[in-house]
Every structure is written in C-alpha cells, then in structure tokens.
PyMOL CGO cylinders between C-alpha atoms (Angstrom):
from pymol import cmd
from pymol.cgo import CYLINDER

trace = [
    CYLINDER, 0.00, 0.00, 0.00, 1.02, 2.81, -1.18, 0.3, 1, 1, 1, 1, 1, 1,
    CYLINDER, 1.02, 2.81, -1.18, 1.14, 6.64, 1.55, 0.3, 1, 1, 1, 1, 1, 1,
    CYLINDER, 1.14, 6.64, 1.55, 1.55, 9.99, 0.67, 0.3, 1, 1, 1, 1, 1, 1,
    CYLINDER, 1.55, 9.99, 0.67, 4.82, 12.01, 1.61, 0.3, 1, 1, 1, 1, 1, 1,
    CYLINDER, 4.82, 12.01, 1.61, 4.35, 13.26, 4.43, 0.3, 1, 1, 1, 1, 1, 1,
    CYLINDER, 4.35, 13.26, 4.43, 5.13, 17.02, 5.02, 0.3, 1, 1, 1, 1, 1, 1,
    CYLINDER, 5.13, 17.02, 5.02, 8.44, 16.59, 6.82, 0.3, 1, 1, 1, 1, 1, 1,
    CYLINDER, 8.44, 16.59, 6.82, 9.68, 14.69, 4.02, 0.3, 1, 1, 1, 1, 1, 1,
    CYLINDER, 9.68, 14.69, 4.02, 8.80, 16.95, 1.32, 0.3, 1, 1, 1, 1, 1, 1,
    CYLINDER, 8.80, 16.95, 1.32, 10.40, 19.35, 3.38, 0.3, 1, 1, 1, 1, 1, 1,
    CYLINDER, 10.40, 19.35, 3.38, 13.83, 17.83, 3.76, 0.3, 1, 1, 1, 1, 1, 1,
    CYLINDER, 13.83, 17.83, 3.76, 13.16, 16.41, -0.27, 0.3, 1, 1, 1, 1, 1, 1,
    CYLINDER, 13.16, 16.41, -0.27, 12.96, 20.79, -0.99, 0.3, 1, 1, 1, 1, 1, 1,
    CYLINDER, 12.96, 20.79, -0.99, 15.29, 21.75, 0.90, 0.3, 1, 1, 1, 1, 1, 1,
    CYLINDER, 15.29, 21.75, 0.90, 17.85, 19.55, -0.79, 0.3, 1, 1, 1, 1, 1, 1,
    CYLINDER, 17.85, 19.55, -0.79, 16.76, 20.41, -4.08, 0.3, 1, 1, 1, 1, 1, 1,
    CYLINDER, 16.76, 20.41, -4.08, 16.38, 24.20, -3.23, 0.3, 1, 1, 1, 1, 1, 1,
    CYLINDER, 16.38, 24.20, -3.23, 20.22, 24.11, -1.86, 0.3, 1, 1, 1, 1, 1, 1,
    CYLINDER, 20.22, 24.11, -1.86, 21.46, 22.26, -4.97, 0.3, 1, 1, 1, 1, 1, 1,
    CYLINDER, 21.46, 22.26, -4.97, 19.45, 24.72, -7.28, 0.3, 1, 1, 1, 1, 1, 1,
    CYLINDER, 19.45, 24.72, -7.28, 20.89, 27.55, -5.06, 0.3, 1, 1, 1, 1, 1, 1,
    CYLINDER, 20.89, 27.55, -5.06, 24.41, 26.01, -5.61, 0.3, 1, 1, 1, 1, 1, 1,
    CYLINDER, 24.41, 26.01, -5.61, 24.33, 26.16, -9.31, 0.3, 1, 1, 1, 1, 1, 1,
    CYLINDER, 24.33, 26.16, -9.31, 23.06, 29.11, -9.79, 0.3, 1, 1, 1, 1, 1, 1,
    CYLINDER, 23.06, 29.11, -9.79, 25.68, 30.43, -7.95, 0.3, 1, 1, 1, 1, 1, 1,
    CYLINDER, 25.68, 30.43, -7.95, 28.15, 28.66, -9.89, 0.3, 1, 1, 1, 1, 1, 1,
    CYLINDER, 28.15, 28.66, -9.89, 26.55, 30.24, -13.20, 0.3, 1, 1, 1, 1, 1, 1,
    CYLINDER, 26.55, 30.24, -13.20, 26.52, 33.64, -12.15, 0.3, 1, 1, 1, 1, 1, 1,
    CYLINDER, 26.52, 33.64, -12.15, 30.13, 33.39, -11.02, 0.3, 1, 1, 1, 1, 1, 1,
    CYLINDER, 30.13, 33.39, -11.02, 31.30, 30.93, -13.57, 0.3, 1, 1, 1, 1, 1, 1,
    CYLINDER, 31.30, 30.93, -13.57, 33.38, 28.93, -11.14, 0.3, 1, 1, 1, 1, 1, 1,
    CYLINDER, 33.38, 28.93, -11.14, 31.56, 25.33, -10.19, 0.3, 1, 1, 1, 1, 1, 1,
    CYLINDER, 31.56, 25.33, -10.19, 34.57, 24.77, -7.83, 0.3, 1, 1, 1, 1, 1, 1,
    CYLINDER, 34.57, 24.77, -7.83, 32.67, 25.35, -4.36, 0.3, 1, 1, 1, 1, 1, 1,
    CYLINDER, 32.67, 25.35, -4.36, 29.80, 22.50, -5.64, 0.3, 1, 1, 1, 1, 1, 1,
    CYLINDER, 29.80, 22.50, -5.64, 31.38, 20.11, -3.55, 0.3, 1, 1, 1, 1, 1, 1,
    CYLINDER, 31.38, 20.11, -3.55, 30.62, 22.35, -0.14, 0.3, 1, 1, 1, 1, 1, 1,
    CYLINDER, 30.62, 22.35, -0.14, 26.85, 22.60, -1.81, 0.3, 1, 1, 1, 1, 1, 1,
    CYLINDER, 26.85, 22.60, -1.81, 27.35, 18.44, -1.74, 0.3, 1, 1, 1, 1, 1, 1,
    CYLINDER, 27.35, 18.44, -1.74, 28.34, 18.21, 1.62, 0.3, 1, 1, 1, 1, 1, 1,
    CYLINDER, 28.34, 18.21, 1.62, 25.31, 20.32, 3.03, 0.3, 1, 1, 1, 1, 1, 1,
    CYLINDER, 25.31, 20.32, 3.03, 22.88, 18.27, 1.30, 0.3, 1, 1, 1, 1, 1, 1,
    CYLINDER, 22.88, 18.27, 1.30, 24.39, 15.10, 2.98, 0.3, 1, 1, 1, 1, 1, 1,
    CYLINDER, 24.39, 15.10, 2.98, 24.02, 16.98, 6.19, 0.3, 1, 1, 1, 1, 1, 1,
    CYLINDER, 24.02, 16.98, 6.19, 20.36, 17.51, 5.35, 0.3, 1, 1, 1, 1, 1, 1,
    CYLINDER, 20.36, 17.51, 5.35, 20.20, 13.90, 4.48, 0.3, 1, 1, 1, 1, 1, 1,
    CYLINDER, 20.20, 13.90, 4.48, 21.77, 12.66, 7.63, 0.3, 1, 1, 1, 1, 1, 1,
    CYLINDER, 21.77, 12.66, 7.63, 20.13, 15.24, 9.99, 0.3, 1, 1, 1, 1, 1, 1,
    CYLINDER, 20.13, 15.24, 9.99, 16.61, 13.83, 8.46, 0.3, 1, 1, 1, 1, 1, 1,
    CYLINDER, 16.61, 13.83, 8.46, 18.00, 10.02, 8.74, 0.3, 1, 1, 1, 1, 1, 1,
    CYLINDER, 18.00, 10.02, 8.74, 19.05, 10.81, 12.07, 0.3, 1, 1, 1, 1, 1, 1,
    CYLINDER, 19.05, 10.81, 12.07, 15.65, 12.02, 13.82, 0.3, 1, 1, 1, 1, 1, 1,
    CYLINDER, 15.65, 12.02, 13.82, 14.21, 8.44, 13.32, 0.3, 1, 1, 1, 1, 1, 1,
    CYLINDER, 14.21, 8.44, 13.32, 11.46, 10.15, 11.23, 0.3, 1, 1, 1, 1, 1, 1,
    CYLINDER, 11.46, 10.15, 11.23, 9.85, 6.32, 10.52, 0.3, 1, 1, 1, 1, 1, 1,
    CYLINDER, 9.85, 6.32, 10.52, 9.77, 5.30, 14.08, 0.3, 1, 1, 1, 1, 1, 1,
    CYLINDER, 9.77, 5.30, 14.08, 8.11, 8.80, 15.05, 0.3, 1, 1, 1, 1, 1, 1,
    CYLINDER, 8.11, 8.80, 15.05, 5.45, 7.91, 12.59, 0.3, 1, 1, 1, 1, 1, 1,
    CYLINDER, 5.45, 7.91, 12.59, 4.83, 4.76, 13.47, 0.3, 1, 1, 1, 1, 1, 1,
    CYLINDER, 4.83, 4.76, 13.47, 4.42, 5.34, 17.23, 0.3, 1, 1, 1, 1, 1, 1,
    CYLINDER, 4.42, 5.34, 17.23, 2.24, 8.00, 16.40, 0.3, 1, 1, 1, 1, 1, 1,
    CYLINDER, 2.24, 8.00, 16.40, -0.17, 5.65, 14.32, 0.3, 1, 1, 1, 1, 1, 1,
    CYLINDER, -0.17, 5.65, 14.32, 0.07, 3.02, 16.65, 0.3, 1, 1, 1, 1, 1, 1,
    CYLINDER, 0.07, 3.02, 16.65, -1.19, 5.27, 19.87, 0.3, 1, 1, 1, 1, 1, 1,
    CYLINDER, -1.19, 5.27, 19.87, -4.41, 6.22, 17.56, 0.3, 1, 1, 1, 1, 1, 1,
    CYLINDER, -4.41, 6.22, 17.56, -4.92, 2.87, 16.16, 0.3, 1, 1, 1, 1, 1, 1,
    CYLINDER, -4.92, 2.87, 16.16, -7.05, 1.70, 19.05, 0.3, 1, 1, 1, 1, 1, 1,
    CYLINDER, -7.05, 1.70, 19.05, -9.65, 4.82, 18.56, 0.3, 1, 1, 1, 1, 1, 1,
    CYLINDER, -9.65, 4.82, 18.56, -9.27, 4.07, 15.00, 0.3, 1, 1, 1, 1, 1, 1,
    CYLINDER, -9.27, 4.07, 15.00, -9.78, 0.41, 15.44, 0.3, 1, 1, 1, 1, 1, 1,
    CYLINDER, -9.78, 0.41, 15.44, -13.25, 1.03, 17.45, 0.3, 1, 1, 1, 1, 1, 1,
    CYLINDER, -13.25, 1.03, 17.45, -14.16, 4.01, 14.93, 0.3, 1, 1, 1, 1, 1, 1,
    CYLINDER, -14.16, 4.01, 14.93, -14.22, 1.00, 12.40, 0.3, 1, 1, 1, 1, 1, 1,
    CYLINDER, -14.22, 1.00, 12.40, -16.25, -1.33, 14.24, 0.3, 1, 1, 1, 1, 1, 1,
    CYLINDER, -16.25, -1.33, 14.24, -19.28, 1.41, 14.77, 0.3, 1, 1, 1, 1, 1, 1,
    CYLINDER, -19.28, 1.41, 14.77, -18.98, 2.41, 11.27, 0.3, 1, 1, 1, 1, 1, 1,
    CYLINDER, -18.98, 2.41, 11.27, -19.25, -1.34, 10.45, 0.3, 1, 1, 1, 1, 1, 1,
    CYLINDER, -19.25, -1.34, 10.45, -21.98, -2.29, 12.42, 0.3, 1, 1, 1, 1, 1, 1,
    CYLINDER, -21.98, -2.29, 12.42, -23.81, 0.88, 11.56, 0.3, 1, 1, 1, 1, 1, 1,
    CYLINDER, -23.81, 0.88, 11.56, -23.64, -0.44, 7.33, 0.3, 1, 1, 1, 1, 1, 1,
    CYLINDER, -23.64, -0.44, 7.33, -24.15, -3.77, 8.57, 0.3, 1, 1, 1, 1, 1, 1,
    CYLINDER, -24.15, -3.77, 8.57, -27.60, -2.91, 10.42, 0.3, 1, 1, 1, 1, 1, 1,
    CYLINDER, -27.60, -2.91, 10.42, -28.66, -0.47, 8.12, 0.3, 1, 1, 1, 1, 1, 1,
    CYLINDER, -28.66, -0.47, 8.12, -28.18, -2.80, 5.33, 0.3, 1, 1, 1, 1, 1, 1,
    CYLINDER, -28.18, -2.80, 5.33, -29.76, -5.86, 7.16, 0.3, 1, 1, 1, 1, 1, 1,
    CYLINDER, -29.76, -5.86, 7.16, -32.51, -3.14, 8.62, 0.3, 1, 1, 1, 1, 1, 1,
    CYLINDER, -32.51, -3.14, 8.62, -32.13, -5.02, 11.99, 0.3, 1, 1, 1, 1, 1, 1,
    CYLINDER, -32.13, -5.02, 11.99, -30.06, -4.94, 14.70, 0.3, 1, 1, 1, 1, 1, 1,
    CYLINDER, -30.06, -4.94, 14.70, -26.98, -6.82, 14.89, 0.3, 1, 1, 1, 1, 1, 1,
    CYLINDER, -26.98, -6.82, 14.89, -26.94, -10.01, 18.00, 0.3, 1, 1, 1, 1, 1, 1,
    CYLINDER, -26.94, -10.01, 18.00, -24.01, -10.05, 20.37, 0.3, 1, 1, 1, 1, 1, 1,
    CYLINDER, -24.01, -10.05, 20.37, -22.73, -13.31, 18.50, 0.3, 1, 1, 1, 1, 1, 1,
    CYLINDER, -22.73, -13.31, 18.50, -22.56, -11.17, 14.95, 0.3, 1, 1, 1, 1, 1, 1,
    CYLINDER, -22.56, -11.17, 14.95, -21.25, -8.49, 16.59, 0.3, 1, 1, 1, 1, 1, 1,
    CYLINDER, -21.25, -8.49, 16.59, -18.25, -10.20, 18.09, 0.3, 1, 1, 1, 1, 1, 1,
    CYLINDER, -18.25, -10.20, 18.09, -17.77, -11.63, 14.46, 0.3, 1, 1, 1, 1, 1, 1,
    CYLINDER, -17.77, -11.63, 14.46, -17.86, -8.75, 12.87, 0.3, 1, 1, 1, 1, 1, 1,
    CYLINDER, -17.86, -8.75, 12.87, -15.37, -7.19, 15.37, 0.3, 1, 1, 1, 1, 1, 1,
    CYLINDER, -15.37, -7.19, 15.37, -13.03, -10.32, 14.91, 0.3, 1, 1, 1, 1, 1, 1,
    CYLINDER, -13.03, -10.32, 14.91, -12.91, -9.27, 11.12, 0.3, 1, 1, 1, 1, 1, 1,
    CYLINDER, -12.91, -9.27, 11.12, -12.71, -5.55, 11.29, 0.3, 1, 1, 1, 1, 1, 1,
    CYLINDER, -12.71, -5.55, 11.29, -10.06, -6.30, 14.31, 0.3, 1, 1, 1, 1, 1, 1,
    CYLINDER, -10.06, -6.30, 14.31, -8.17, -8.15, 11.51, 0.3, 1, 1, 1, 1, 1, 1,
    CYLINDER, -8.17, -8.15, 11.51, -8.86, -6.15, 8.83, 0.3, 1, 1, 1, 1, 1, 1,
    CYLINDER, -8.86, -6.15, 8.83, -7.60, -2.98, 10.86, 0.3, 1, 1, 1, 1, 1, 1,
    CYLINDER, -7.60, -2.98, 10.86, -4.61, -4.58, 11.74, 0.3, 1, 1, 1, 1, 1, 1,
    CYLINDER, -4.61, -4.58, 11.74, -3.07, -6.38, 8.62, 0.3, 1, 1, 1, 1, 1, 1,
    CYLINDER, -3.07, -6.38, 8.62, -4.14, -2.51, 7.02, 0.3, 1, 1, 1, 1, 1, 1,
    CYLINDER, -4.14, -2.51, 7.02, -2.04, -1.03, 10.39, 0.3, 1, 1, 1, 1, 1, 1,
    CYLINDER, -2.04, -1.03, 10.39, 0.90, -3.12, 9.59, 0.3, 1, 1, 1, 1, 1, 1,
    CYLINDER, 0.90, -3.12, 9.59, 0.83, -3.18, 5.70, 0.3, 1, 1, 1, 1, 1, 1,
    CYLINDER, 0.83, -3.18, 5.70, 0.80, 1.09, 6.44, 0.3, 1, 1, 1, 1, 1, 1,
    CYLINDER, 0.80, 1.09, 6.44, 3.82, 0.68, 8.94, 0.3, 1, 1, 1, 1, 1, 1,
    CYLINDER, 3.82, 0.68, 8.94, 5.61, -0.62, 6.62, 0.3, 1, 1, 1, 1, 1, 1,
    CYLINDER, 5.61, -0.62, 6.62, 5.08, 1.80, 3.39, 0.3, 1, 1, 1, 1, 1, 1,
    CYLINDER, 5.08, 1.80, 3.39, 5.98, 4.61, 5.94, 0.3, 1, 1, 1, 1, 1, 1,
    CYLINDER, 5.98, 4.61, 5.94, 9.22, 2.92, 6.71, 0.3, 1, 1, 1, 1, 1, 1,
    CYLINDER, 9.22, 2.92, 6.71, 10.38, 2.04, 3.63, 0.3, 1, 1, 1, 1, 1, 1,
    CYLINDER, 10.38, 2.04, 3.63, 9.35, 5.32, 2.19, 0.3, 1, 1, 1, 1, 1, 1,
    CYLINDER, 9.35, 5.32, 2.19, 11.38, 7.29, 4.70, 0.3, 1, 1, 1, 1, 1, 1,
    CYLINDER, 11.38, 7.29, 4.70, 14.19, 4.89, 4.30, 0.3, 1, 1, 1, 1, 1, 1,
    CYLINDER, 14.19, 4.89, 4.30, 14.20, 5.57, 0.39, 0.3, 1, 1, 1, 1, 1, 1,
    CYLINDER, 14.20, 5.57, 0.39, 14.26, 9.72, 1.03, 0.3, 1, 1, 1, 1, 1, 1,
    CYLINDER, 14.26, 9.72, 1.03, 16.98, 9.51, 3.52, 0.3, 1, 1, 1, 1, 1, 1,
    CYLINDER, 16.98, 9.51, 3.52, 19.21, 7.54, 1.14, 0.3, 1, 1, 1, 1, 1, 1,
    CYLINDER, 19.21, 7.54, 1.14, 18.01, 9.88, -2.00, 0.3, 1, 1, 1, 1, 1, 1,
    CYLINDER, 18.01, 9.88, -2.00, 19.00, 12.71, -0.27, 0.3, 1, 1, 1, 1, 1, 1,
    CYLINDER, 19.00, 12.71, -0.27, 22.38, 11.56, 0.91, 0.3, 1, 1, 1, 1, 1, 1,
    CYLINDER, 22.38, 11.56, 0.91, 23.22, 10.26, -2.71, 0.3, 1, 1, 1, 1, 1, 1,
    CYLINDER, 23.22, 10.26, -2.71, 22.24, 13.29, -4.44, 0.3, 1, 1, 1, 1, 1, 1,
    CYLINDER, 22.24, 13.29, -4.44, 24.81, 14.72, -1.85, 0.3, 1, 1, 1, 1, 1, 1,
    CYLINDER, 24.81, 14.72, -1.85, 27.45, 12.68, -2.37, 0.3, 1, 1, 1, 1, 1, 1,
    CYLINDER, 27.45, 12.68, -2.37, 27.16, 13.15, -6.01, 0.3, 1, 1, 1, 1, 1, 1,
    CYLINDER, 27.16, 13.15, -6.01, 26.89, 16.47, -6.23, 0.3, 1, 1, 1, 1, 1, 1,
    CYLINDER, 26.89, 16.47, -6.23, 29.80, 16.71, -4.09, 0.3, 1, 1, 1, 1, 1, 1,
    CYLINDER, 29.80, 16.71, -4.09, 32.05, 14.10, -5.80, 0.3, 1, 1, 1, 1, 1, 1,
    CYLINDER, 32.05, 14.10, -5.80, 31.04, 15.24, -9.59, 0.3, 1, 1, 1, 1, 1, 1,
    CYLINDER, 31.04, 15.24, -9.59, 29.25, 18.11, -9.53, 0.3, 1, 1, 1, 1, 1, 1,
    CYLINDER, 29.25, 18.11, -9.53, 32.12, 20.92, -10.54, 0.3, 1, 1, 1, 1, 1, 1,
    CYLINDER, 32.12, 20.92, -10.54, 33.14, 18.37, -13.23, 0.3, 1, 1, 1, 1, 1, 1,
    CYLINDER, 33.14, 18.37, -13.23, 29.63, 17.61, -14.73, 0.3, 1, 1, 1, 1, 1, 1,
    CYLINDER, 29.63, 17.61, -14.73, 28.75, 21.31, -14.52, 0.3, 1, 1, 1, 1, 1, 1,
    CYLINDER, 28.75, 21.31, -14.52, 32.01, 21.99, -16.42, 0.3, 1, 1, 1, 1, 1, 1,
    CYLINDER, 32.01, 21.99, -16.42, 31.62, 19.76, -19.03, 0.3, 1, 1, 1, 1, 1, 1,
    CYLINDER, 31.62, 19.76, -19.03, 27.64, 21.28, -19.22, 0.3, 1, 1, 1, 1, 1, 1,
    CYLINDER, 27.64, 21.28, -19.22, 29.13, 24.51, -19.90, 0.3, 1, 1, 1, 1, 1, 1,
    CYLINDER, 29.13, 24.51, -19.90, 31.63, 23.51, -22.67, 0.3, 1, 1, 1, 1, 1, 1,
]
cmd.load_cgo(trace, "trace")
C-alpha cells in the first residue's frame, strides 16, 4: 500500500533540491563550479540530519497510539452499514464476528501502512544523501563539461 509524503519529508526532499538549485546558480553567475562540492556536503548533512531524527519510528508510534480509537471508529462504522443494510439490529454473536474481522482487517491494514511509511522514509533519507554525495564528488566536473 502505497502513503503519501508526508510534510516533513517533502520538506527535507525541498530543501535539498532548493540548496542544490541555489548552488548552481551560484556557480553560473560566477562561472566557477569549484565550491559544488561544499553545496554536496550540506545536502548530505540535510540527508543525515533527516536520517538521524528516526522520522519512521516517530510515525509509526504515532499511528500506533491512535490505532485503538481508530480500530473502534471501524467497528461502529461497520456495524452501523451492517444494520442499516440488514434493517435489523446486529446479535451479540454477529457483533463479536464482525469485530473479529474488522479487528483483523484494521490490523493487517495497520501493519501493511507501517511498513510503506518505513520504507518510504528509508528511500528519502538515502536519496537525499546520494544526491549529496554526487553532487559533491562530480558536480564541478559535470557542470564543467555542461558549460563547454
């Protein structure tokens, strides 16, 4: 399952981009791509601040302290379809079914989020630091060889 960035990631994901776009257009106005590498080594500080705050982990512990409100939010709404649909009301025996399911449901969703979150922030902290570490290992050279 695939989750949206979350705003903390865009964040760092801009603020790398804006400090490499910032670094070459210095470069162009003074002609001189030599100082790229310094531009490099900030965005690997971005990357590594942002790897280093355990961004994943503060997600997931947030989502796991809501999931029991969650959890019971989808029971009522699932009883509530259930009885409306059925226009009677549901007995105790259905009802603990139907919370066994939406229990399960709930949690392989839960989990299956957990994980997207993880990976995703796993995938932006290394982006960032290679962008980094390319721009600081090539970046005077391949801006050199852009400019003729």
């Amino acid at each position: 399952m695939k989750t949206p960035y979350t705003k903390t990631e865009l964040l760092y994901l801009a603020s790398a981009f804006a400090v490499l776009a910032l670094g070459v257009a210095y470069g162009i106005r003074v002609h001189d791509f030599h100082g790229l590498h310094k531009v490099g080594a900030l965005i690997i500080i971005l990357g590594l601040v942002f790897a280093s705050k355990d961004f994943s982990e503060l997600v997931a512990s947030r989502m796991t302290k809501m999931a029991p409100l969650q959890r019971e939010f989808a029971f009522v709404s699932a009883v509530d379809a259930k009885e409306e649909a059925h226009k009677k009301v549901l007995s105790s025996d259905e009802r603990r079914s139907l919370r066994a399911k939406v229990n399960k449901d709930f949690d392989k969703h839960l989990n299956e989020t957990l994980h997207s979150s993880k990976t995703r922030s796993k995938f932006v902290e290394g982006y960032i630091v290679i962008i980094g570490t390319a721009v600081e290992a090539f970046g005077a050279d391949f801006m050199h060889y852009l400019a003729g």
